[in-house]
Chimera marker file (.cmm) of the C-alpha trace (Angstrom):
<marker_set name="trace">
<marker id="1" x="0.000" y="0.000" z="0.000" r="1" g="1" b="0" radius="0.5"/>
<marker id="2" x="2.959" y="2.676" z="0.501" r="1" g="1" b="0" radius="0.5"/>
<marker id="3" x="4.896" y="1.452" z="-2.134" r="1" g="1" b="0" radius="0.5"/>
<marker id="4" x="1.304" y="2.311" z="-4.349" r="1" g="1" b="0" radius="0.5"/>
<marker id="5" x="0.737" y="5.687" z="-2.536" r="1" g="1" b="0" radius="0.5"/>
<marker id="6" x="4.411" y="6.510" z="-3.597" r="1" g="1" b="0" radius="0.5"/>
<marker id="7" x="4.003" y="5.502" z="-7.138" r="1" g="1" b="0" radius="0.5"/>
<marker id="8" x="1.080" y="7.938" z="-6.868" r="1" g="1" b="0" radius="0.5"/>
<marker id="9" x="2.863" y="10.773" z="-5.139" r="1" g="1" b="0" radius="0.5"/>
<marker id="10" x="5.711" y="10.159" z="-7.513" r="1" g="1" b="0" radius="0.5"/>
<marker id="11" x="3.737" y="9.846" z="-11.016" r="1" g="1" b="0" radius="0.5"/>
<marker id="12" x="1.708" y="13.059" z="-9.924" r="1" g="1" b="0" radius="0.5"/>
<marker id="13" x="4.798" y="15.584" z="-9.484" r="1" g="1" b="0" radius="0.5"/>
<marker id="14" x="6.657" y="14.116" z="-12.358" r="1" g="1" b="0" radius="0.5"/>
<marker id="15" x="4.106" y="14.164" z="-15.030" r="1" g="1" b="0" radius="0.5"/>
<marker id="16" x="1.662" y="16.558" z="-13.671" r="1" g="1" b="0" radius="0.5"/>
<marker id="17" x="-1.644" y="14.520" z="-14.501" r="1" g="1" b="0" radius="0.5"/>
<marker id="18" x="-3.692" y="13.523" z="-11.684" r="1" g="1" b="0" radius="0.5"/>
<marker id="19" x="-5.722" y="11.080" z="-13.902" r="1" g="1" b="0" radius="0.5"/>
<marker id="20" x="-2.274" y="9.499" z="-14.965" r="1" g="1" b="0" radius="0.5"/>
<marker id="21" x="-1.005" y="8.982" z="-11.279" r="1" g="1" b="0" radius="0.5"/>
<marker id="22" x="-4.886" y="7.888" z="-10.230" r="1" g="1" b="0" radius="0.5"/>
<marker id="23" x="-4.359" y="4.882" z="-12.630" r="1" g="1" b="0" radius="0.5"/>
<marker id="24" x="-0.998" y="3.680" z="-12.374" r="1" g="1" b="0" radius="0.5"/>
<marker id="25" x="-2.136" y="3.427" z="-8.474" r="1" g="1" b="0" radius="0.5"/>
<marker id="26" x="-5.455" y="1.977" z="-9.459" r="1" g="1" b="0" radius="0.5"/>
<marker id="27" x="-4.267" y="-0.440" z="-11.809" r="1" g="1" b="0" radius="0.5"/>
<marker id="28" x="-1.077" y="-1.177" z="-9.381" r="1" g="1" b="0" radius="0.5"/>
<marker id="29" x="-3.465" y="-2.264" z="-6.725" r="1" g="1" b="0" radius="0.5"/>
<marker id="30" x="-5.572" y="-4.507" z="-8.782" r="1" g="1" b="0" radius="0.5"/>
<marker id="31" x="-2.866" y="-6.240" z="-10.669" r="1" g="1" b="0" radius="0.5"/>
<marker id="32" x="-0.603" y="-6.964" z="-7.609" r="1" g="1" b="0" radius="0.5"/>
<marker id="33" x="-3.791" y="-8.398" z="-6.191" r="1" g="1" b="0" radius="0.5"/>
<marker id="34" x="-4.533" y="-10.869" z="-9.177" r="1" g="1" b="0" radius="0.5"/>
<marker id="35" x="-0.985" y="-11.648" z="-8.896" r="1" g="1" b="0" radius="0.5"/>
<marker id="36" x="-1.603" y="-11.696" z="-5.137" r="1" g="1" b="0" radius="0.5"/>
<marker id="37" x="-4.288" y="-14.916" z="-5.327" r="1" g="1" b="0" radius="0.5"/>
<marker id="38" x="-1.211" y="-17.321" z="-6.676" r="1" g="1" b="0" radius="0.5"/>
<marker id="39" x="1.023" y="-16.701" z="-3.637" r="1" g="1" b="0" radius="0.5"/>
<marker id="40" x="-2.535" y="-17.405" z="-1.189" r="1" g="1" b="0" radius="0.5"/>
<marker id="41" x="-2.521" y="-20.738" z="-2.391" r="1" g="1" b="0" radius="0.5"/>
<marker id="42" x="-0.589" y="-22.207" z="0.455" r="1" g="1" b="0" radius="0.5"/>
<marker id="43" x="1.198" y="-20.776" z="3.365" r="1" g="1" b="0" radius="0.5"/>
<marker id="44" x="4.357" y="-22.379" z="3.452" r="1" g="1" b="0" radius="0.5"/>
<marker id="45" x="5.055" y="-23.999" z="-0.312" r="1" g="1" b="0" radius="0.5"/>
<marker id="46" x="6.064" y="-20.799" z="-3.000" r="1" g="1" b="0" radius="0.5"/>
<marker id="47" x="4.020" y="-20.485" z="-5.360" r="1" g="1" b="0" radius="0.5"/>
<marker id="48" x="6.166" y="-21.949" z="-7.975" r="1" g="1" b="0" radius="0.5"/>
<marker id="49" x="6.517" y="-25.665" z="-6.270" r="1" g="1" b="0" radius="0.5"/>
<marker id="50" x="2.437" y="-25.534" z="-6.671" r="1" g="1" b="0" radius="0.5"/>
<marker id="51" x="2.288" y="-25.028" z="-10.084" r="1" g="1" b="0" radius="0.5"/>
<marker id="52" x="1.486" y="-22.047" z="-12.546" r="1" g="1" b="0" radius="0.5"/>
<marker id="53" x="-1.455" y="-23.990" z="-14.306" r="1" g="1" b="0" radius="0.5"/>
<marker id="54" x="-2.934" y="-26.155" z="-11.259" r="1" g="1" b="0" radius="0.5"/>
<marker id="55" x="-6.064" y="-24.272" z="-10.937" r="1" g="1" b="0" radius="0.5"/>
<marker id="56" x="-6.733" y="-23.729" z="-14.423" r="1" g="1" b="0" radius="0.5"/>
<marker id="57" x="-10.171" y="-21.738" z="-13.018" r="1" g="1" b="0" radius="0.5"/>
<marker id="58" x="-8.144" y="-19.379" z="-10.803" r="1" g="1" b="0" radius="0.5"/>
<marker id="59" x="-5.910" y="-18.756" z="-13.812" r="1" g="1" b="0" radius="0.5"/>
<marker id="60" x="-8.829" y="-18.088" z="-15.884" r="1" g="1" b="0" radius="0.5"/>
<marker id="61" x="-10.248" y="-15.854" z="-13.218" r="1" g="1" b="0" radius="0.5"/>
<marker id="62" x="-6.960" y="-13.643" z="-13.168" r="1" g="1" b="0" radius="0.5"/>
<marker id="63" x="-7.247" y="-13.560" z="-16.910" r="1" g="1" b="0" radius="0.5"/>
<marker id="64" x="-10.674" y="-12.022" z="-16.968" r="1" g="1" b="0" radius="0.5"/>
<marker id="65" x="-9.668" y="-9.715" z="-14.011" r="1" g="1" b="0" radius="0.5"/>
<marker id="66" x="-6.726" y="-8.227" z="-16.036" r="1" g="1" b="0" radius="0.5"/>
<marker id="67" x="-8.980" y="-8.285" z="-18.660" r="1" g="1" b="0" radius="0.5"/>
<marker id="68" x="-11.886" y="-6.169" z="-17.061" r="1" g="1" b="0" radius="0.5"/>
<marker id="69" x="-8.543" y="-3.787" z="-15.569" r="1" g="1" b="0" radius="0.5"/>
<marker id="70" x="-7.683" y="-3.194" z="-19.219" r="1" g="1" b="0" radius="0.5"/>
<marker id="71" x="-11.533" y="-2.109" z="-20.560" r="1" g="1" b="0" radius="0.5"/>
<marker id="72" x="-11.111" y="0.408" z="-17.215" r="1" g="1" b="0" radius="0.5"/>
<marker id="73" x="-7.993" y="1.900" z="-18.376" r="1" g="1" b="0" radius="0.5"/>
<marker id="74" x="-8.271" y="1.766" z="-22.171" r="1" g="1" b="0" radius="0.5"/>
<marker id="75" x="-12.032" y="1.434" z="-22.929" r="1" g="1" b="0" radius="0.5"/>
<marker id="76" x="-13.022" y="5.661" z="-23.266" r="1" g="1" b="0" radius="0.5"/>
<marker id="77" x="-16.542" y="5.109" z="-21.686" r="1" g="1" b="0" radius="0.5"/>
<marker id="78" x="-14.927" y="3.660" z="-18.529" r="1" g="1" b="0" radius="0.5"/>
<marker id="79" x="-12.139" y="5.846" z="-18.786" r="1" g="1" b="0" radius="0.5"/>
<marker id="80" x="-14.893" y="9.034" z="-18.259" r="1" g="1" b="0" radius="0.5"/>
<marker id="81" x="-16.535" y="7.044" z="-15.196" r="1" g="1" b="0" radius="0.5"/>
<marker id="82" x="-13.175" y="5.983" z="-13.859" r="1" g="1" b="0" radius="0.5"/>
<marker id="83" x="-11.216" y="9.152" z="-14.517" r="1" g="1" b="0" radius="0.5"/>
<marker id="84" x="-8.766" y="7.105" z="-16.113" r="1" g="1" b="0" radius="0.5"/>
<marker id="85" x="-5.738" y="7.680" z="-18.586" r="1" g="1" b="0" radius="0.5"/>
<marker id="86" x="-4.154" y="5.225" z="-20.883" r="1" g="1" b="0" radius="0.5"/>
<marker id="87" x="-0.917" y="3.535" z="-19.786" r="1" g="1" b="0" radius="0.5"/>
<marker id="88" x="2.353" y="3.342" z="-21.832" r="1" g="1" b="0" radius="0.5"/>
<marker id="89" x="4.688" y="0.919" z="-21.623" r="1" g="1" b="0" radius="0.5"/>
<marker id="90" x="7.004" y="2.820" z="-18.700" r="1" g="1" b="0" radius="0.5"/>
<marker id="91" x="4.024" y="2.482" z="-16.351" r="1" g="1" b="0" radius="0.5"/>
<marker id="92" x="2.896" y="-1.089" z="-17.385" r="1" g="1" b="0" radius="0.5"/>
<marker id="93" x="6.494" y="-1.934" z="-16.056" r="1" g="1" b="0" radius="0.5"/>
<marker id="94" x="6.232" y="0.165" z="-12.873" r="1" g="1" b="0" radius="0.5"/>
<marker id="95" x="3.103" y="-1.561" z="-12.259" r="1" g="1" b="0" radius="0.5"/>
<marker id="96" x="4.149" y="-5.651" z="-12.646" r="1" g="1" b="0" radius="0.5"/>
<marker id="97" x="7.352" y="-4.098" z="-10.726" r="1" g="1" b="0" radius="0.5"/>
<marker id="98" x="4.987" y="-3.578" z="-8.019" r="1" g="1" b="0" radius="0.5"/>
<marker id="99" x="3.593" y="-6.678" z="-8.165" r="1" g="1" b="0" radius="0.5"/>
<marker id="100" x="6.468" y="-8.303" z="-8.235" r="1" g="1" b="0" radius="0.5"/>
<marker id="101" x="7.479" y="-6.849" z="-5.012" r="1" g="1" b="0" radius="0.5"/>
<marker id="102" x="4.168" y="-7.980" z="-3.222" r="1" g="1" b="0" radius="0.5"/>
<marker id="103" x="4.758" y="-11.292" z="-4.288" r="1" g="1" b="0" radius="0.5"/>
<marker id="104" x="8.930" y="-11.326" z="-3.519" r="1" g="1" b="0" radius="0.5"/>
<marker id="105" x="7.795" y="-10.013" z="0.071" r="1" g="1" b="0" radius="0.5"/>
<marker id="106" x="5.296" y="-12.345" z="0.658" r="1" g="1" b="0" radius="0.5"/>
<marker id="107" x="7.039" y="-15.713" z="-0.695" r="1" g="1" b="0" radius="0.5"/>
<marker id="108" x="10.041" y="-14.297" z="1.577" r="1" g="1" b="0" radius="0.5"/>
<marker id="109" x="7.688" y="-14.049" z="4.443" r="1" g="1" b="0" radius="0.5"/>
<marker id="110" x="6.586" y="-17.489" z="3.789" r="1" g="1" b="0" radius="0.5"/>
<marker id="111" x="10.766" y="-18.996" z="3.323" r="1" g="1" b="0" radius="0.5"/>
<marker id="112" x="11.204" y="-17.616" z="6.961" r="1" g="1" b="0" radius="0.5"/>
<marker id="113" x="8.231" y="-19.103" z="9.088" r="1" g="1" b="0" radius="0.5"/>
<marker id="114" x="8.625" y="-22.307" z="6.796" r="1" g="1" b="0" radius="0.5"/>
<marker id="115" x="12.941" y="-22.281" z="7.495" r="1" g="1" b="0" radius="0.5"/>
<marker id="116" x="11.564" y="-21.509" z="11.230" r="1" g="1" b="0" radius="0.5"/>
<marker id="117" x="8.924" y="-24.572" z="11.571" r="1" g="1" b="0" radius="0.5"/>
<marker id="118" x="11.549" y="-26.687" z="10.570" r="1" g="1" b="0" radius="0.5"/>
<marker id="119" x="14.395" y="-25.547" z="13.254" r="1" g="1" b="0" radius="0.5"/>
<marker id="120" x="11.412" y="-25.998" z="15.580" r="1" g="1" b="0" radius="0.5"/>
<marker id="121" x="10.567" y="-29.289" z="14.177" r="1" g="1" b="0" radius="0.5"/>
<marker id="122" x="14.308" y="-30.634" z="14.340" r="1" g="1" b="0" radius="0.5"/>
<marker id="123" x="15.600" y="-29.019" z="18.088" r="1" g="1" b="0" radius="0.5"/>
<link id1="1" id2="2" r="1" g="1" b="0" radius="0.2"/>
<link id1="2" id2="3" r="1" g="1" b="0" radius="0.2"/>
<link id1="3" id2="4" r="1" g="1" b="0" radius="0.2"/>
<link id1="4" id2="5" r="1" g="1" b="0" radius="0.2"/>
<link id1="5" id2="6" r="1" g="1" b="0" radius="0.2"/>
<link id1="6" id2="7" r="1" g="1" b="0" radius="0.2"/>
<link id1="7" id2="8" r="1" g="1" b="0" radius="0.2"/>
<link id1="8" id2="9" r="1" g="1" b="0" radius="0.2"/>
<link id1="9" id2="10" r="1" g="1" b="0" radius="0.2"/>
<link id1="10" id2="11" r="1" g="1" b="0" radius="0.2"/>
<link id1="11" id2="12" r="1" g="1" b="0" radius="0.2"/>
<link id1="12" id2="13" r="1" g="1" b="0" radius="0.2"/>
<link id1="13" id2="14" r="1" g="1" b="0" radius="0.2"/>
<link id1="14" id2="15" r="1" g="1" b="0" radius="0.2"/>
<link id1="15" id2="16" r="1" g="1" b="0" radius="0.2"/>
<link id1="16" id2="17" r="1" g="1" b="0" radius="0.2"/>
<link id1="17" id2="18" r="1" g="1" b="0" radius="0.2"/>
<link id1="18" id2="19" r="1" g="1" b="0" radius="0.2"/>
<link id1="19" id2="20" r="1" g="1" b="0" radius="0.2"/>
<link id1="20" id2="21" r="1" g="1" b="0" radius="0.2"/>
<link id1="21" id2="22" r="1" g="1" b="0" radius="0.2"/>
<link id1="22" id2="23" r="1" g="1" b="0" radius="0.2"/>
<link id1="23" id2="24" r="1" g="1" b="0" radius="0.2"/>
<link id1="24" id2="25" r="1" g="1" b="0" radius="0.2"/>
<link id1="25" id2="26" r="1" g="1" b="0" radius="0.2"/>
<link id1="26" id2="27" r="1" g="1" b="0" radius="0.2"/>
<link id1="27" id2="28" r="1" g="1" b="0" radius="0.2"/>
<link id1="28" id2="29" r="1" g="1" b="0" radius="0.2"/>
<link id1="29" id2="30" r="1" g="1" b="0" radius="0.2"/>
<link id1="30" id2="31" r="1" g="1" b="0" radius="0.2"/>
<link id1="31" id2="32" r="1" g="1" b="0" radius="0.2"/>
<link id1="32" id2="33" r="1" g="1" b="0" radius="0.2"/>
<link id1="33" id2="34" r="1" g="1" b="0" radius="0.2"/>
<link id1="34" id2="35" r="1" g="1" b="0" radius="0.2"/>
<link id1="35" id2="36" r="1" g="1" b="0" radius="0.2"/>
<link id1="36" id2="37" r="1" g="1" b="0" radius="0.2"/>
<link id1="37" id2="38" r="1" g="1" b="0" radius="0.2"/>
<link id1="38" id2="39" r="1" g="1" b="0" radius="0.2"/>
<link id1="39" id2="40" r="1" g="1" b="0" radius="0.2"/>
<link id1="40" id2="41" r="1" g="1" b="0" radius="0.2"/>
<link id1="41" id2="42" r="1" g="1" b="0" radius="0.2"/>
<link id1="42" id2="43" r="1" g="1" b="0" radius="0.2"/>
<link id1="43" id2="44" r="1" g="1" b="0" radius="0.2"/>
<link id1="44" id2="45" r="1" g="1" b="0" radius="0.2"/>
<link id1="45" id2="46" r="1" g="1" b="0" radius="0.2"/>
<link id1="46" id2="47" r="1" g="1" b="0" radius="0.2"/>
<link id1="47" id2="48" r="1" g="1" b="0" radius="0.2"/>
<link id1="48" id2="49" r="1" g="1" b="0" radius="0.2"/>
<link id1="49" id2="50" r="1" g="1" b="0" radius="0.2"/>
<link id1="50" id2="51" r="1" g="1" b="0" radius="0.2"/>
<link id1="51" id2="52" r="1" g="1" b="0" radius="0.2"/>
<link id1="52" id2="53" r="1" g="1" b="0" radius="0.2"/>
<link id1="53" id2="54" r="1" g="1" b="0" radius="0.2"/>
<link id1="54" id2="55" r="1" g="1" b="0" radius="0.2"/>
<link id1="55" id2="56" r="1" g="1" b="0" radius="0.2"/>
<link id1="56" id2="57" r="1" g="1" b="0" radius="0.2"/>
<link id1="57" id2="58" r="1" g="1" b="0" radius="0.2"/>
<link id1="58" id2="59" r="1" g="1" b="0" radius="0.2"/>
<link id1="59" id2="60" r="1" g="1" b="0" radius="0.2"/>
<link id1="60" id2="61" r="1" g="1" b="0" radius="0.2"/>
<link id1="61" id2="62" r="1" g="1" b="0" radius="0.2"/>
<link id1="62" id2="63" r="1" g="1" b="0" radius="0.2"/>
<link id1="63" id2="64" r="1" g="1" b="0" radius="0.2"/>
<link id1="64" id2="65" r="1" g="1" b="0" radius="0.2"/>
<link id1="65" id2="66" r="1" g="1" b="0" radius="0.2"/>
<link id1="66" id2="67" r="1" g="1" b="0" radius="0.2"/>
<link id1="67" id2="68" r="1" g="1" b="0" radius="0.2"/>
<link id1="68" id2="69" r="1" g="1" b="0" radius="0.2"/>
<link id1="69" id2="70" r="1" g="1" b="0" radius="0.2"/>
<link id1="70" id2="71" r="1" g="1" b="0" radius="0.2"/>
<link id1="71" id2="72" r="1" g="1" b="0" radius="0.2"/>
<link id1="72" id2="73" r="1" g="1" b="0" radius="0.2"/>
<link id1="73" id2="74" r="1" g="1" b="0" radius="0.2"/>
<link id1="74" id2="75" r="1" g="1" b="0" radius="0.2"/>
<link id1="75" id2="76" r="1" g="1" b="0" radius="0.2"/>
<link id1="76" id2="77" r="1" g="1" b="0" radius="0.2"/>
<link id1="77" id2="78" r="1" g="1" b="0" radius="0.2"/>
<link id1="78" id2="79" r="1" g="1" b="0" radius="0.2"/>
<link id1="79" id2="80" r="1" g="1" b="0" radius="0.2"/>
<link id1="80" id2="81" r="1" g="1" b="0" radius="0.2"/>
<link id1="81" id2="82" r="1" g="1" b="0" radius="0.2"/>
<link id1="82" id2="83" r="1" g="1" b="0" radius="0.2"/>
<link id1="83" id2="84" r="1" g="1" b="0" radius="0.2"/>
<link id1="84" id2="85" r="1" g="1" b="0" radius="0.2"/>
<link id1="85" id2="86" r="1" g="1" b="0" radius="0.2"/>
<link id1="86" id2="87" r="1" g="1" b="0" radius="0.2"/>
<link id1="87" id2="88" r="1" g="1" b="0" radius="0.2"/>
<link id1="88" id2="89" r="1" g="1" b="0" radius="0.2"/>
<link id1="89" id2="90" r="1" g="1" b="0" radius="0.2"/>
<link id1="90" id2="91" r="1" g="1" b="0" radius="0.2"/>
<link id1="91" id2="92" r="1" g="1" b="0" radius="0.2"/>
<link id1="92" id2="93" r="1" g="1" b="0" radius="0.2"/>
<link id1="93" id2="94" r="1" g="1" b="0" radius="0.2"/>
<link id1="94" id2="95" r="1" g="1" b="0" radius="0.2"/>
<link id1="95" id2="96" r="1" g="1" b="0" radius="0.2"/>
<link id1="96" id2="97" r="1" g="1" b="0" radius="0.2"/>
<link id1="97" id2="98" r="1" g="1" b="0" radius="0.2"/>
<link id1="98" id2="99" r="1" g="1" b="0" radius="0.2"/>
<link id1="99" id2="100" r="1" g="1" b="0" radius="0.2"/>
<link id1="100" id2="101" r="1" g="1" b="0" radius="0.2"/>
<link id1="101" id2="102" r="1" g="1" b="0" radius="0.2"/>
<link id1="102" id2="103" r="1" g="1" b="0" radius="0.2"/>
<link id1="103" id2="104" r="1" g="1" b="0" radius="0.2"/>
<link id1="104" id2="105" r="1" g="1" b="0" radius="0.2"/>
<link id1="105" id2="106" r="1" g="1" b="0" radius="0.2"/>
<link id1="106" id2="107" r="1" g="1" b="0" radius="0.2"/>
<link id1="107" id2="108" r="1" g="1" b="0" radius="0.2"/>
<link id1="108" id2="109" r="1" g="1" b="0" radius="0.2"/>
<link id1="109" id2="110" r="1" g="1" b="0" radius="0.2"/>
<link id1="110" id2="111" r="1" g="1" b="0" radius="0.2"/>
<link id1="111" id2="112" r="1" g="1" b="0" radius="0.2"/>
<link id1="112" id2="113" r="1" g="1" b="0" radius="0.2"/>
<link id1="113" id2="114" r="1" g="1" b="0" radius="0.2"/>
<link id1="114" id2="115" r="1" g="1" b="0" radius="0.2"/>
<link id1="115" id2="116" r="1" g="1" b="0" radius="0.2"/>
<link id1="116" id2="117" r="1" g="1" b="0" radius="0.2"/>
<link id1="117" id2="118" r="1" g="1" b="0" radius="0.2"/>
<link id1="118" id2="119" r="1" g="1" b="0" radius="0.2"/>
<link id1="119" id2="120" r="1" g="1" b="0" radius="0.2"/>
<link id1="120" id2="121" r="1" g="1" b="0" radius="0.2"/>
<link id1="121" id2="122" r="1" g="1" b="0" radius="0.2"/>
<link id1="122" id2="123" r="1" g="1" b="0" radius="0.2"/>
</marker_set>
C-alpha cells in the first residue's frame, strides 16, 4: 500500500496529470492483487513448487480480471466514469514491478516461518 501511494505521489509531481497517477495506483493495486491470489494458495510452499497452471479456473479468473482492468484503463466510456488515462509501456512496467514486489515479500515471508517450523521441528 505505501509502495502504491508513492508511485502515486511520484507519477503526480513528475508528469503533472492527476488522472495518470490515479491509474498507475489503481491499476497497481488490482494487478498486484490478481498476482496476489497465486502466492494465497498455500502458506508455506512458493508459489512456484504448486504449479502455474494447477487451478486452471483461478488462472482463468486472473485472466478475466486483467482483462476487465484493461476495458477500465483503455475502454473511453470507462475511462470518463473511472477518470482514467491510458498507460504506456514505462508504467505497465512500474506496475508488474509492483507486483512483483508484493509477491517477492510475501514468498520471503513465507521462506522464513517455513525455514523456522523446521528448526522448531528438528531441536
Amino acid at each position: 500500500g505505501l509502495l502504491a501511494l508513492a508511485v502515486f505521489y511520484i507519477t503526480w509531481k513528475v508528469t503533472g496529470s492527476l488522472e495518470t497517477a490515479r491509474t498507475i495506483t489503481f491499476t497497481a493495486i488490482a494487478v498486484k492483487s490478481l498476482l496476489y491470489v497465486f502466492s494465497c494458495r498455500s502458506q508455506s510452499l512458493p508459489f512456484w513448487r504448486i504449479g502455474f497452471f494447477s487451478n486452471p479456473y483461478l488462472v482463468l479468473a486472473v485472466l478475466v480480471g486483467l482483462g476487465v482492468q484493461l476495458l477500465a484503463v483503455y475502454l473511453p466510456f470507462f475511462q470518463k466514469i473511472f477518470h482514467t488515462a491510458p498507460l504506456g509501456a514505462v508504467e505497465w512496467l512500474v506496475v508488474l514491478g509492483i507486483g512483483l514486489v508484493a509477491i517477492t515479500v510475501i514468498e520471503l515471508v513465507k521462506y522464513i516461518f517455513a525455514r523456522r517450523a523446521r528448526r522448531v521441528a528438528t531441536a
